[in-house]
C-alpha positions as CSV (number, residue, x, y, z in Angstrom):
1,X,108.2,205.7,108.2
2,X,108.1,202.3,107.6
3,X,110.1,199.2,109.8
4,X,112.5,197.1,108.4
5,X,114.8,194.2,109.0
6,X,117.9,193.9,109.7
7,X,119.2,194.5,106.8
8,X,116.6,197.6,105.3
9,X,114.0,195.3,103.5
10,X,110.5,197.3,104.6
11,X,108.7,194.7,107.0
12,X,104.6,194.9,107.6
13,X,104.5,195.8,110.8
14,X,103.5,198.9,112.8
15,X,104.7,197.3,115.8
16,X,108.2,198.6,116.7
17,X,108.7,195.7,119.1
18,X,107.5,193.0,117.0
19,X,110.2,194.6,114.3
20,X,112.8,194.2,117.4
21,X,111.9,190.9,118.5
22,X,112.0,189.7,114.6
23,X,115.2,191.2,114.3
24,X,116.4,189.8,117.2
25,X,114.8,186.3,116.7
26,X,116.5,186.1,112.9
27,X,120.0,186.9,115.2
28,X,119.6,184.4,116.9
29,X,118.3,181.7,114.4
30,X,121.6,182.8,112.4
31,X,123.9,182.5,115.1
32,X,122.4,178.7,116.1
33,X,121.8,180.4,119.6
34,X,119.2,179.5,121.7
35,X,116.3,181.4,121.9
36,X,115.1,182.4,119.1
37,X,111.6,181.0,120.1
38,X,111.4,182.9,122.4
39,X,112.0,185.9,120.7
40,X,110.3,185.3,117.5
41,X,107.3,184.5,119.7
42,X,107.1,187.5,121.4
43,X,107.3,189.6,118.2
44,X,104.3,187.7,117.2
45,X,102.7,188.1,120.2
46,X,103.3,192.1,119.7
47,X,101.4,191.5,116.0
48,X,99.5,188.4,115.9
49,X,99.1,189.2,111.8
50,X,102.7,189.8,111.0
51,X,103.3,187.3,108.4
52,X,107.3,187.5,108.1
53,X,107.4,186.1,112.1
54,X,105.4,183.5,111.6
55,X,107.6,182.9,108.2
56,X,111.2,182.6,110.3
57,X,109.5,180.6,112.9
58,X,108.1,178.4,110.4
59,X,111.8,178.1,109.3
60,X,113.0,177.6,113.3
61,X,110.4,174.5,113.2
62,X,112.0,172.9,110.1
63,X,115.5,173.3,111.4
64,X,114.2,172.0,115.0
65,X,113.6,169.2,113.3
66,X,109.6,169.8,114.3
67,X,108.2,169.5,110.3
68,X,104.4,169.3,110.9
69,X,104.4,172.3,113.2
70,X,106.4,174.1,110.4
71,X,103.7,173.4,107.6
72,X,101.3,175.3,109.8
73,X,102.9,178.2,110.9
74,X,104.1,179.2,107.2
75,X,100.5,177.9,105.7
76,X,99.6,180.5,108.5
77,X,101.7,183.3,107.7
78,X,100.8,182.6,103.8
79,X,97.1,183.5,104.5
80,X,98.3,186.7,106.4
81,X,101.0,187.8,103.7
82,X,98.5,187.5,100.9
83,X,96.5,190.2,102.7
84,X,99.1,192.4,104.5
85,X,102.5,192.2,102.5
86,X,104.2,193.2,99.9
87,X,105.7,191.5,96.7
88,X,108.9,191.0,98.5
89,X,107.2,189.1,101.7
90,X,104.6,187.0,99.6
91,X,107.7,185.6,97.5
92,X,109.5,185.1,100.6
93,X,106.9,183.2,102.3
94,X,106.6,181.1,99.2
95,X,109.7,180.0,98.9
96,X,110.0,178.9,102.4
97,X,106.4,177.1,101.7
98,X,107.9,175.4,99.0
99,X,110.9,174.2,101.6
100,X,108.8,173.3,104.3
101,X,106.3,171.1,102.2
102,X,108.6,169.0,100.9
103,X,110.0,170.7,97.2
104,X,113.7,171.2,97.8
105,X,114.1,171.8,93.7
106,X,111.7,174.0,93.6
107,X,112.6,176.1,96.8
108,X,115.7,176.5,95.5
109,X,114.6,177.8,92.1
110,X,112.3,179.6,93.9
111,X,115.6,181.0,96.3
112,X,117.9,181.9,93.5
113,X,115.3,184.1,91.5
114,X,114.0,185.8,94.9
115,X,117.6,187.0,95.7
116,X,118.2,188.3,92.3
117,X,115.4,190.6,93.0
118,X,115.9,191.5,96.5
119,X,119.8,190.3,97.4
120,X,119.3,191.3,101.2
121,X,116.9,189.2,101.8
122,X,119.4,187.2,104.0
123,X,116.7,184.5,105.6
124,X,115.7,183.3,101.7
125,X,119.6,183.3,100.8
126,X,120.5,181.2,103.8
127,X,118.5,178.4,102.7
128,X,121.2,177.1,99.5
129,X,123.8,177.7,101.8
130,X,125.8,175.7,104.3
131,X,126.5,171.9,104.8
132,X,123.1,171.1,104.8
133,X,121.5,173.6,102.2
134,X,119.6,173.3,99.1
135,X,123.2,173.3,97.2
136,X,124.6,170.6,99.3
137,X,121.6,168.3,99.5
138,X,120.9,169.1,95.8
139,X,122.7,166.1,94.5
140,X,124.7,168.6,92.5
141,X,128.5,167.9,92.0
142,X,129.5,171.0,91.8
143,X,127.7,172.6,94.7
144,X,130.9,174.1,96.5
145,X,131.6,176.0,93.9
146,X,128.0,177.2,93.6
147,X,127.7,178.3,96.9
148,X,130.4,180.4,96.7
149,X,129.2,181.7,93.1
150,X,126.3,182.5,94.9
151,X,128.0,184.0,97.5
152,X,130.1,186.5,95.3
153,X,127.1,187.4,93.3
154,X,125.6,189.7,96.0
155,X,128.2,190.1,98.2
156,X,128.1,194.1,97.0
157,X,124.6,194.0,99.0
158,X,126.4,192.9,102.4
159,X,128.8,195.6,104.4
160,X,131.8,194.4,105.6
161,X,130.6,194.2,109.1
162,X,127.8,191.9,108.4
163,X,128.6,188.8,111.0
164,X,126.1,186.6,109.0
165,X,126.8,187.2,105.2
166,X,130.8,186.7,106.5
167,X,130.1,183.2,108.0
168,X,128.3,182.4,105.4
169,X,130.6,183.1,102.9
170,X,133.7,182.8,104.5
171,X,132.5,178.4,105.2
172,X,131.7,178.4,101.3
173,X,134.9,179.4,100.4
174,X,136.7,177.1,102.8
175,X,134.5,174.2,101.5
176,X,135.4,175.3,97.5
177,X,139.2,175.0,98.8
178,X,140.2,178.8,99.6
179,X,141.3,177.5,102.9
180,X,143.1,181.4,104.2
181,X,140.6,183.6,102.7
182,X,137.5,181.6,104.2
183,X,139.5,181.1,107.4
184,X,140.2,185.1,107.3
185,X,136.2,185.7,106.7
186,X,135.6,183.5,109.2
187,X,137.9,185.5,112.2
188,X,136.8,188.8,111.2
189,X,133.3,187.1,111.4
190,X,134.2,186.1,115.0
191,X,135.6,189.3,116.3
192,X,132.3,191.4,114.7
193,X,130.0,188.8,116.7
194,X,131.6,186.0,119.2
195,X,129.0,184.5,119.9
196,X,128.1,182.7,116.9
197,X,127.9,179.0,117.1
198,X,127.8,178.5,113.0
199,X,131.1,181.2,113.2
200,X,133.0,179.0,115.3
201,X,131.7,176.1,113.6
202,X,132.8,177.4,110.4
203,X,136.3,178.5,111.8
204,X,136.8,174.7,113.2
205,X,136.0,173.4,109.6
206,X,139.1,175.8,108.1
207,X,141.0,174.7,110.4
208,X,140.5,170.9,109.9
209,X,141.0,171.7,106.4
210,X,144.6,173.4,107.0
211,X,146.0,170.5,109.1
212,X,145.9,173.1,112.4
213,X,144.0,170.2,115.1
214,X,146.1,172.6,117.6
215,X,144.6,175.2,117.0
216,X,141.0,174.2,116.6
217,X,141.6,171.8,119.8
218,X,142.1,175.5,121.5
219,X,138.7,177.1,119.7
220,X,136.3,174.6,120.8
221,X,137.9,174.2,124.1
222,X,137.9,177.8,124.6
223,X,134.4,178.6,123.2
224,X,132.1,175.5,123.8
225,X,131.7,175.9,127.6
226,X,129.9,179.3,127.3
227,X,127.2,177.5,124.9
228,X,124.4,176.0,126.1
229,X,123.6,172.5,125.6
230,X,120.7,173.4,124.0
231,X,122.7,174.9,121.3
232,X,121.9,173.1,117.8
233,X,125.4,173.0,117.3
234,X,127.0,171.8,120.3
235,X,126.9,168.0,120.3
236,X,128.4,168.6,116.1
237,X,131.4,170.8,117.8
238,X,132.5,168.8,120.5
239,X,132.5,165.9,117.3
240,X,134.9,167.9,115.4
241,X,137.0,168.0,119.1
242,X,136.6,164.3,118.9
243,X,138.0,163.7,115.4
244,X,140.8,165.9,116.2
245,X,141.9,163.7,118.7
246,X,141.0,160.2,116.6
247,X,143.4,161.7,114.4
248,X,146.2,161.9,117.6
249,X,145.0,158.0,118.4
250,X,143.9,159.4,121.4
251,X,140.7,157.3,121.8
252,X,140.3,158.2,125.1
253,X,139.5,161.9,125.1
254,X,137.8,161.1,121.7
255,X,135.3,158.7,123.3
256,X,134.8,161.1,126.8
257,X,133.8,164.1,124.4
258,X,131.1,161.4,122.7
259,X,130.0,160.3,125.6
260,X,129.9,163.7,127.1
261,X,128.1,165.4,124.0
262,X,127.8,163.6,121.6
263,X,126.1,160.4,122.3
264,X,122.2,160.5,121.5
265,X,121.4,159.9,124.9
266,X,122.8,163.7,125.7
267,X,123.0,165.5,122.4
268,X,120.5,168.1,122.0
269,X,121.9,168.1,118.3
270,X,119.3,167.7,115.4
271,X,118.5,164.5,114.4
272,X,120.8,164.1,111.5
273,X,123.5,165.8,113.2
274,X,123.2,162.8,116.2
275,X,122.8,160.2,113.9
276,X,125.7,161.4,111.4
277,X,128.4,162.6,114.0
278,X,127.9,159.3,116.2
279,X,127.9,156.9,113.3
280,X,130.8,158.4,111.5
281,X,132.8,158.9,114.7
282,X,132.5,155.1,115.9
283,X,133.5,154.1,112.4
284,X,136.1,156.2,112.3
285,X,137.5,154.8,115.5
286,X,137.4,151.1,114.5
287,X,138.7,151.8,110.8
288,X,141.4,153.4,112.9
289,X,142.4,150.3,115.0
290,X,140.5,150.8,117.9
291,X,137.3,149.1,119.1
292,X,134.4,151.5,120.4
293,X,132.0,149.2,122.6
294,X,129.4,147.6,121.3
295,X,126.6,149.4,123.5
296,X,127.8,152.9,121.7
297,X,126.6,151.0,118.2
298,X,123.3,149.7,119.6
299,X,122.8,153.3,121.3
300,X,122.9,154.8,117.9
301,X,121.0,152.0,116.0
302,X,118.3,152.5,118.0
303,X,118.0,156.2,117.5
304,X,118.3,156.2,114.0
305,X,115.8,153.6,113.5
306,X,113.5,155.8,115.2
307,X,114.4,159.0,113.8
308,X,114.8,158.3,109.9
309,X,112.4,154.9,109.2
310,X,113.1,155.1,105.9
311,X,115.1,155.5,103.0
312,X,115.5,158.3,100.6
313,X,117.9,161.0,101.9
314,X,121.5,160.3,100.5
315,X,123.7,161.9,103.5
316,X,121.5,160.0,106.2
317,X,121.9,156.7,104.2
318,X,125.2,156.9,103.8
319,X,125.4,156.9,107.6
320,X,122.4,154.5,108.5
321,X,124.4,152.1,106.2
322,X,127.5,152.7,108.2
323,X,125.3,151.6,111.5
324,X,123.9,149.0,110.4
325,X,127.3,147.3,108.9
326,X,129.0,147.8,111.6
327,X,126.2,146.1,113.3
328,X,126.6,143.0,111.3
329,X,123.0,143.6,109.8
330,X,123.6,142.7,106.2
331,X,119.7,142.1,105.4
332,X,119.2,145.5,105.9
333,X,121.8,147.2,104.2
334,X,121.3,145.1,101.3
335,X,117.3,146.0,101.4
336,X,119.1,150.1,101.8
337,X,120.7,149.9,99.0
338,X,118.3,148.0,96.7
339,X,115.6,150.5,98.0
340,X,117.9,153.6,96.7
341,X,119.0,151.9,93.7
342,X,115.3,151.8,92.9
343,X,114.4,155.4,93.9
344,X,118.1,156.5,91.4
345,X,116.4,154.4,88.6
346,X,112.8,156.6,89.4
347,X,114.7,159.3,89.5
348,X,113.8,160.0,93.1
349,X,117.5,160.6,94.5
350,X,119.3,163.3,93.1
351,X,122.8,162.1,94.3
352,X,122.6,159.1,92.5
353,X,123.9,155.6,92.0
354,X,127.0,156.5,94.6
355,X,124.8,156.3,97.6
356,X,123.3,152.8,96.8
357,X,127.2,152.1,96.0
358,X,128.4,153.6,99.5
359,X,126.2,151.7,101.6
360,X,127.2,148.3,99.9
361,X,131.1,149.3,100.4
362,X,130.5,150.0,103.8
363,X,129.0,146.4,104.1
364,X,131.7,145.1,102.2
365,X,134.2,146.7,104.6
366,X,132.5,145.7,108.0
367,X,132.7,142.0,106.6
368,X,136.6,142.6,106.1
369,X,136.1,141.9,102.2
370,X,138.1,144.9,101.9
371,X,138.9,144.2,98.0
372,X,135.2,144.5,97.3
373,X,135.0,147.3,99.4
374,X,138.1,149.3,97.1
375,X,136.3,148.0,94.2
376,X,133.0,149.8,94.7
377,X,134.7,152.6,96.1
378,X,138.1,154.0,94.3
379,X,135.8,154.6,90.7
380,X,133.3,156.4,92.6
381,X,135.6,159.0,94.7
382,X,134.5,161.8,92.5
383,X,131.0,161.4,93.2
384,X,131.0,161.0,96.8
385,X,130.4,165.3,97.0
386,X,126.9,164.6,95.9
387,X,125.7,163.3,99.0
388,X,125.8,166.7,100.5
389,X,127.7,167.6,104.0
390,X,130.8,168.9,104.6
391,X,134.2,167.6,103.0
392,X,135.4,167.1,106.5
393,X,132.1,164.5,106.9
394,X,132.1,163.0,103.6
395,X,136.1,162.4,104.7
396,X,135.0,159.0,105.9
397,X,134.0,157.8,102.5
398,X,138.0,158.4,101.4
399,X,139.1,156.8,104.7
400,X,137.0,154.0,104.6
401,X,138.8,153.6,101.2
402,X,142.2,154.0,102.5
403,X,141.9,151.5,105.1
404,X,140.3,149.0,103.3
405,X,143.4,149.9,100.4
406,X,145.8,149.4,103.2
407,X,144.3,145.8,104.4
408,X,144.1,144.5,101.1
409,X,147.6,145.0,100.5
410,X,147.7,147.8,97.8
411,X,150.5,149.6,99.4
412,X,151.1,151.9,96.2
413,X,147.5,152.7,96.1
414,X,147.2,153.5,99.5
415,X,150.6,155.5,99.2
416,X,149.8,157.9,96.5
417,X,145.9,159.0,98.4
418,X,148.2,159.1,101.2
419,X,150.8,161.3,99.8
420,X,147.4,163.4,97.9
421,X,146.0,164.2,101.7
422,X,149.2,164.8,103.0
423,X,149.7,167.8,100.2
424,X,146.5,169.0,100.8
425,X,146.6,169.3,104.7
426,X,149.0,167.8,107.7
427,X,147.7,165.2,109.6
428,X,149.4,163.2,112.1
429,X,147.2,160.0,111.6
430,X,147.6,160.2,107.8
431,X,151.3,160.8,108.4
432,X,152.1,158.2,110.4
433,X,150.1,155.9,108.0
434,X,152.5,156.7,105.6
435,X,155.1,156.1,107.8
436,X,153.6,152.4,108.3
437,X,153.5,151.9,104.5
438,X,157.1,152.8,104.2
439,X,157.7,150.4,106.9
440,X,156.2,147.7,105.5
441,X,158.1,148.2,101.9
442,X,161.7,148.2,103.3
């Protein structure tokens, strides 16, 4: 009788504890819990030729943010597949080589026709989804509404107690706007398997998106203590703690939980969660009224400089642009966005001429020539999904927009996205915003 994953795909192994340990290690990967080295490792260890182990922790590598490590381990498991494997595993490992060296269209082409033929595979139909999947970095428009296509396609090949496939799907349909049913995927996800850092993650997300701060104050509060620092995903939950209290004015408690998990000197976050949740929280902060120091800014220049030398990936620009604004460097934002604009005219950047346009907005705004900034921004509001991330991070395109409406005097602009926000979701910033506005008019 043959082994199998988790989910009853045959796997080509004889070893009954490198099945466990592979099991085990995929668990773990999925629930952003540490150690899943460790356990991946041991099932290869248990069978040095099994190619599928070497396959996820390939995929561990890429997510660690370790790429050259990744491109041998699944050029590794690529020699063993070919020998030991069967049609299933050798187009599995193939499209995670495709992934891992650097052919995200591909991949994902690759992804969509591998799950059509075997739908369980749940590691190869991971890789569209989430905030920072093939979907969202795509440059697609629409990719909310593909991941949850996606999603409901072969949803008949998941039971109703599968903690992954739940997460998964219940975050998709929160980000397409299916706020109660994602948030009701999300809990059951949570009671089948607590701890789940991308569950709670998820949950925090729907509960941004229904106005409850309360609520998801509570969750993280409750939760983030019992996960290790080590976590991938606690630094990027203590931001979304953070933001709920920017949006209270409380700058204190917002800036203790950055500099208590968030600031790149402690986050064990991935890179483009460190550099994207600091730069987006001290903008937020200032574009709110308040004035982070300037160390925090130079903290996080630093880092980024380091971590992402150079252009090319729209979400990270977006937020190198926002650093280096806000640092008063106008040389290099301007040699940013002529460097994108060049790789959109190549057709090198998938997202398009909105990234090039964000980053000279954000200039614009950090100069206080907020009517530039509302020019370049309010045609291209539409377009800001294509830079990938979540609709709670892109969020801080529309406020930088809002604000810069507000100082420019275009109350009955600024009014009406007000009075749009406030429809879709309460929040006590945007509401007492509005209550400013109103102010002002009488």
């Amino acid at each position: 009788m043959s082994l199998t994953d988790r989910r009853g795909l045959p796997i080509s192994t004889t070893s009954d504890l490198a099945a466990d340990r592979y099991r085990e290690g995929v668990d773990l990967m999925f629930a952003g819990w540490p150690s899943a080295d460790a356990a991946l490792d041991q099932a290869i260890a248990a069978d040095p030729d099994f190619a599928l182990a070497h396959a996820a922790r390939a995929r561990l590598d890429a997510m660690s943010a370790r790429p050259r490590e990744a491109r041998t381990r699944i050029a590794h498991a690529a020699q063993l597949v070919a020998t030991r494997g069967t049609e299933r595993e050798r187009s599995h490992v193939d499209v995670l080589a495709l992934l891992l060296n650097g052919e995200p269209g591909a991949a994902l082409e690759g992804t969509l026709a591998h799950v059509d033929s075997w739908p369980q595979d749940a590691l190869i139909l991971s890789l569209p989804l989430g905030a920072f999947g093939l979907f969202a970095f795509s440059g697609m428009a629409n990719h909310d509404q593909a991941r949850v296509d996606l999603c409901n396609r072969h949803a008949t090949h998941y039971g109703a107690d599968d903690w992954w496939f739940l997460t998964s799907r219940g975050w998709a349909e929160v980000e397409n706007g299916d706020v109660p049913l994602g948030r009701a995927m999300l809990q059951t996800a949570f009671e089948l398997h607590s701890a789940n850092a991308h569950t709670v993650h998820g949950w925090a997300h729907a509960l941004f998106e229904a106005g409850a701060g309360d609520e998801g104050e509570a969750l993280i509060r409750g939760w983030l203590p019992g996960y290790d620092r080590t976590g991938i995903l606690h630094g990027h939950l203590a931001w979304h703690a953070a933001l709920i209290a920017l949006e209270r004015s409380d700058l204190e408690n917002a800036m203790a939980l950055y500099a208590l998990h968030v600031h790149p000197s402690v986050s064990a976050s991935l890179p483009i969660n460190v550099v994207s949740d600091a730069a987006s929280l001290l903008w937020r902060a200032e574009a709110y009224g308040h004035e982070p120091s300037r160390e925090n800014w130079s903290w996080i220049a630093d880092y980024a400089a380091k971590a992402f030398p150079k252009p090319g990936h729209a979400f990270i620009d977006v937020h190198m642009a926002l650093i280096e604004a806000a640092m008063g460097d106008r040389v290099a934002v301007d040699r940013r966005a002529a460097a994108l604009t060049a790789m959109v005219e190549a057709g090198r950047l998938g997202a398009g001429q909105v990234v090039p346009a964000i980053c000279r907005a954000a200039l614009a705004f950090a100069e206080a020539d907020y009517p530039r900034c509302v020019a370049i921004l309010e045609p291209l509001v539409p377009e800001v999904v294509r830079i990938g991330g979540s609709g709670a991070q892109r969020e801080i395109v529309e406020d930088t927009l809002l604000v810069a409406l507000m100082r420019s005097g275009e109350t009955a602009k600024a009014r009406d996205l007000l009075d749009r926000r406030l429809h879709r979701r309460p929040s006590p910033r945007d509401t007492r915003w509005r209550a400013d506005l109103s102010r002002a008019v009488a």
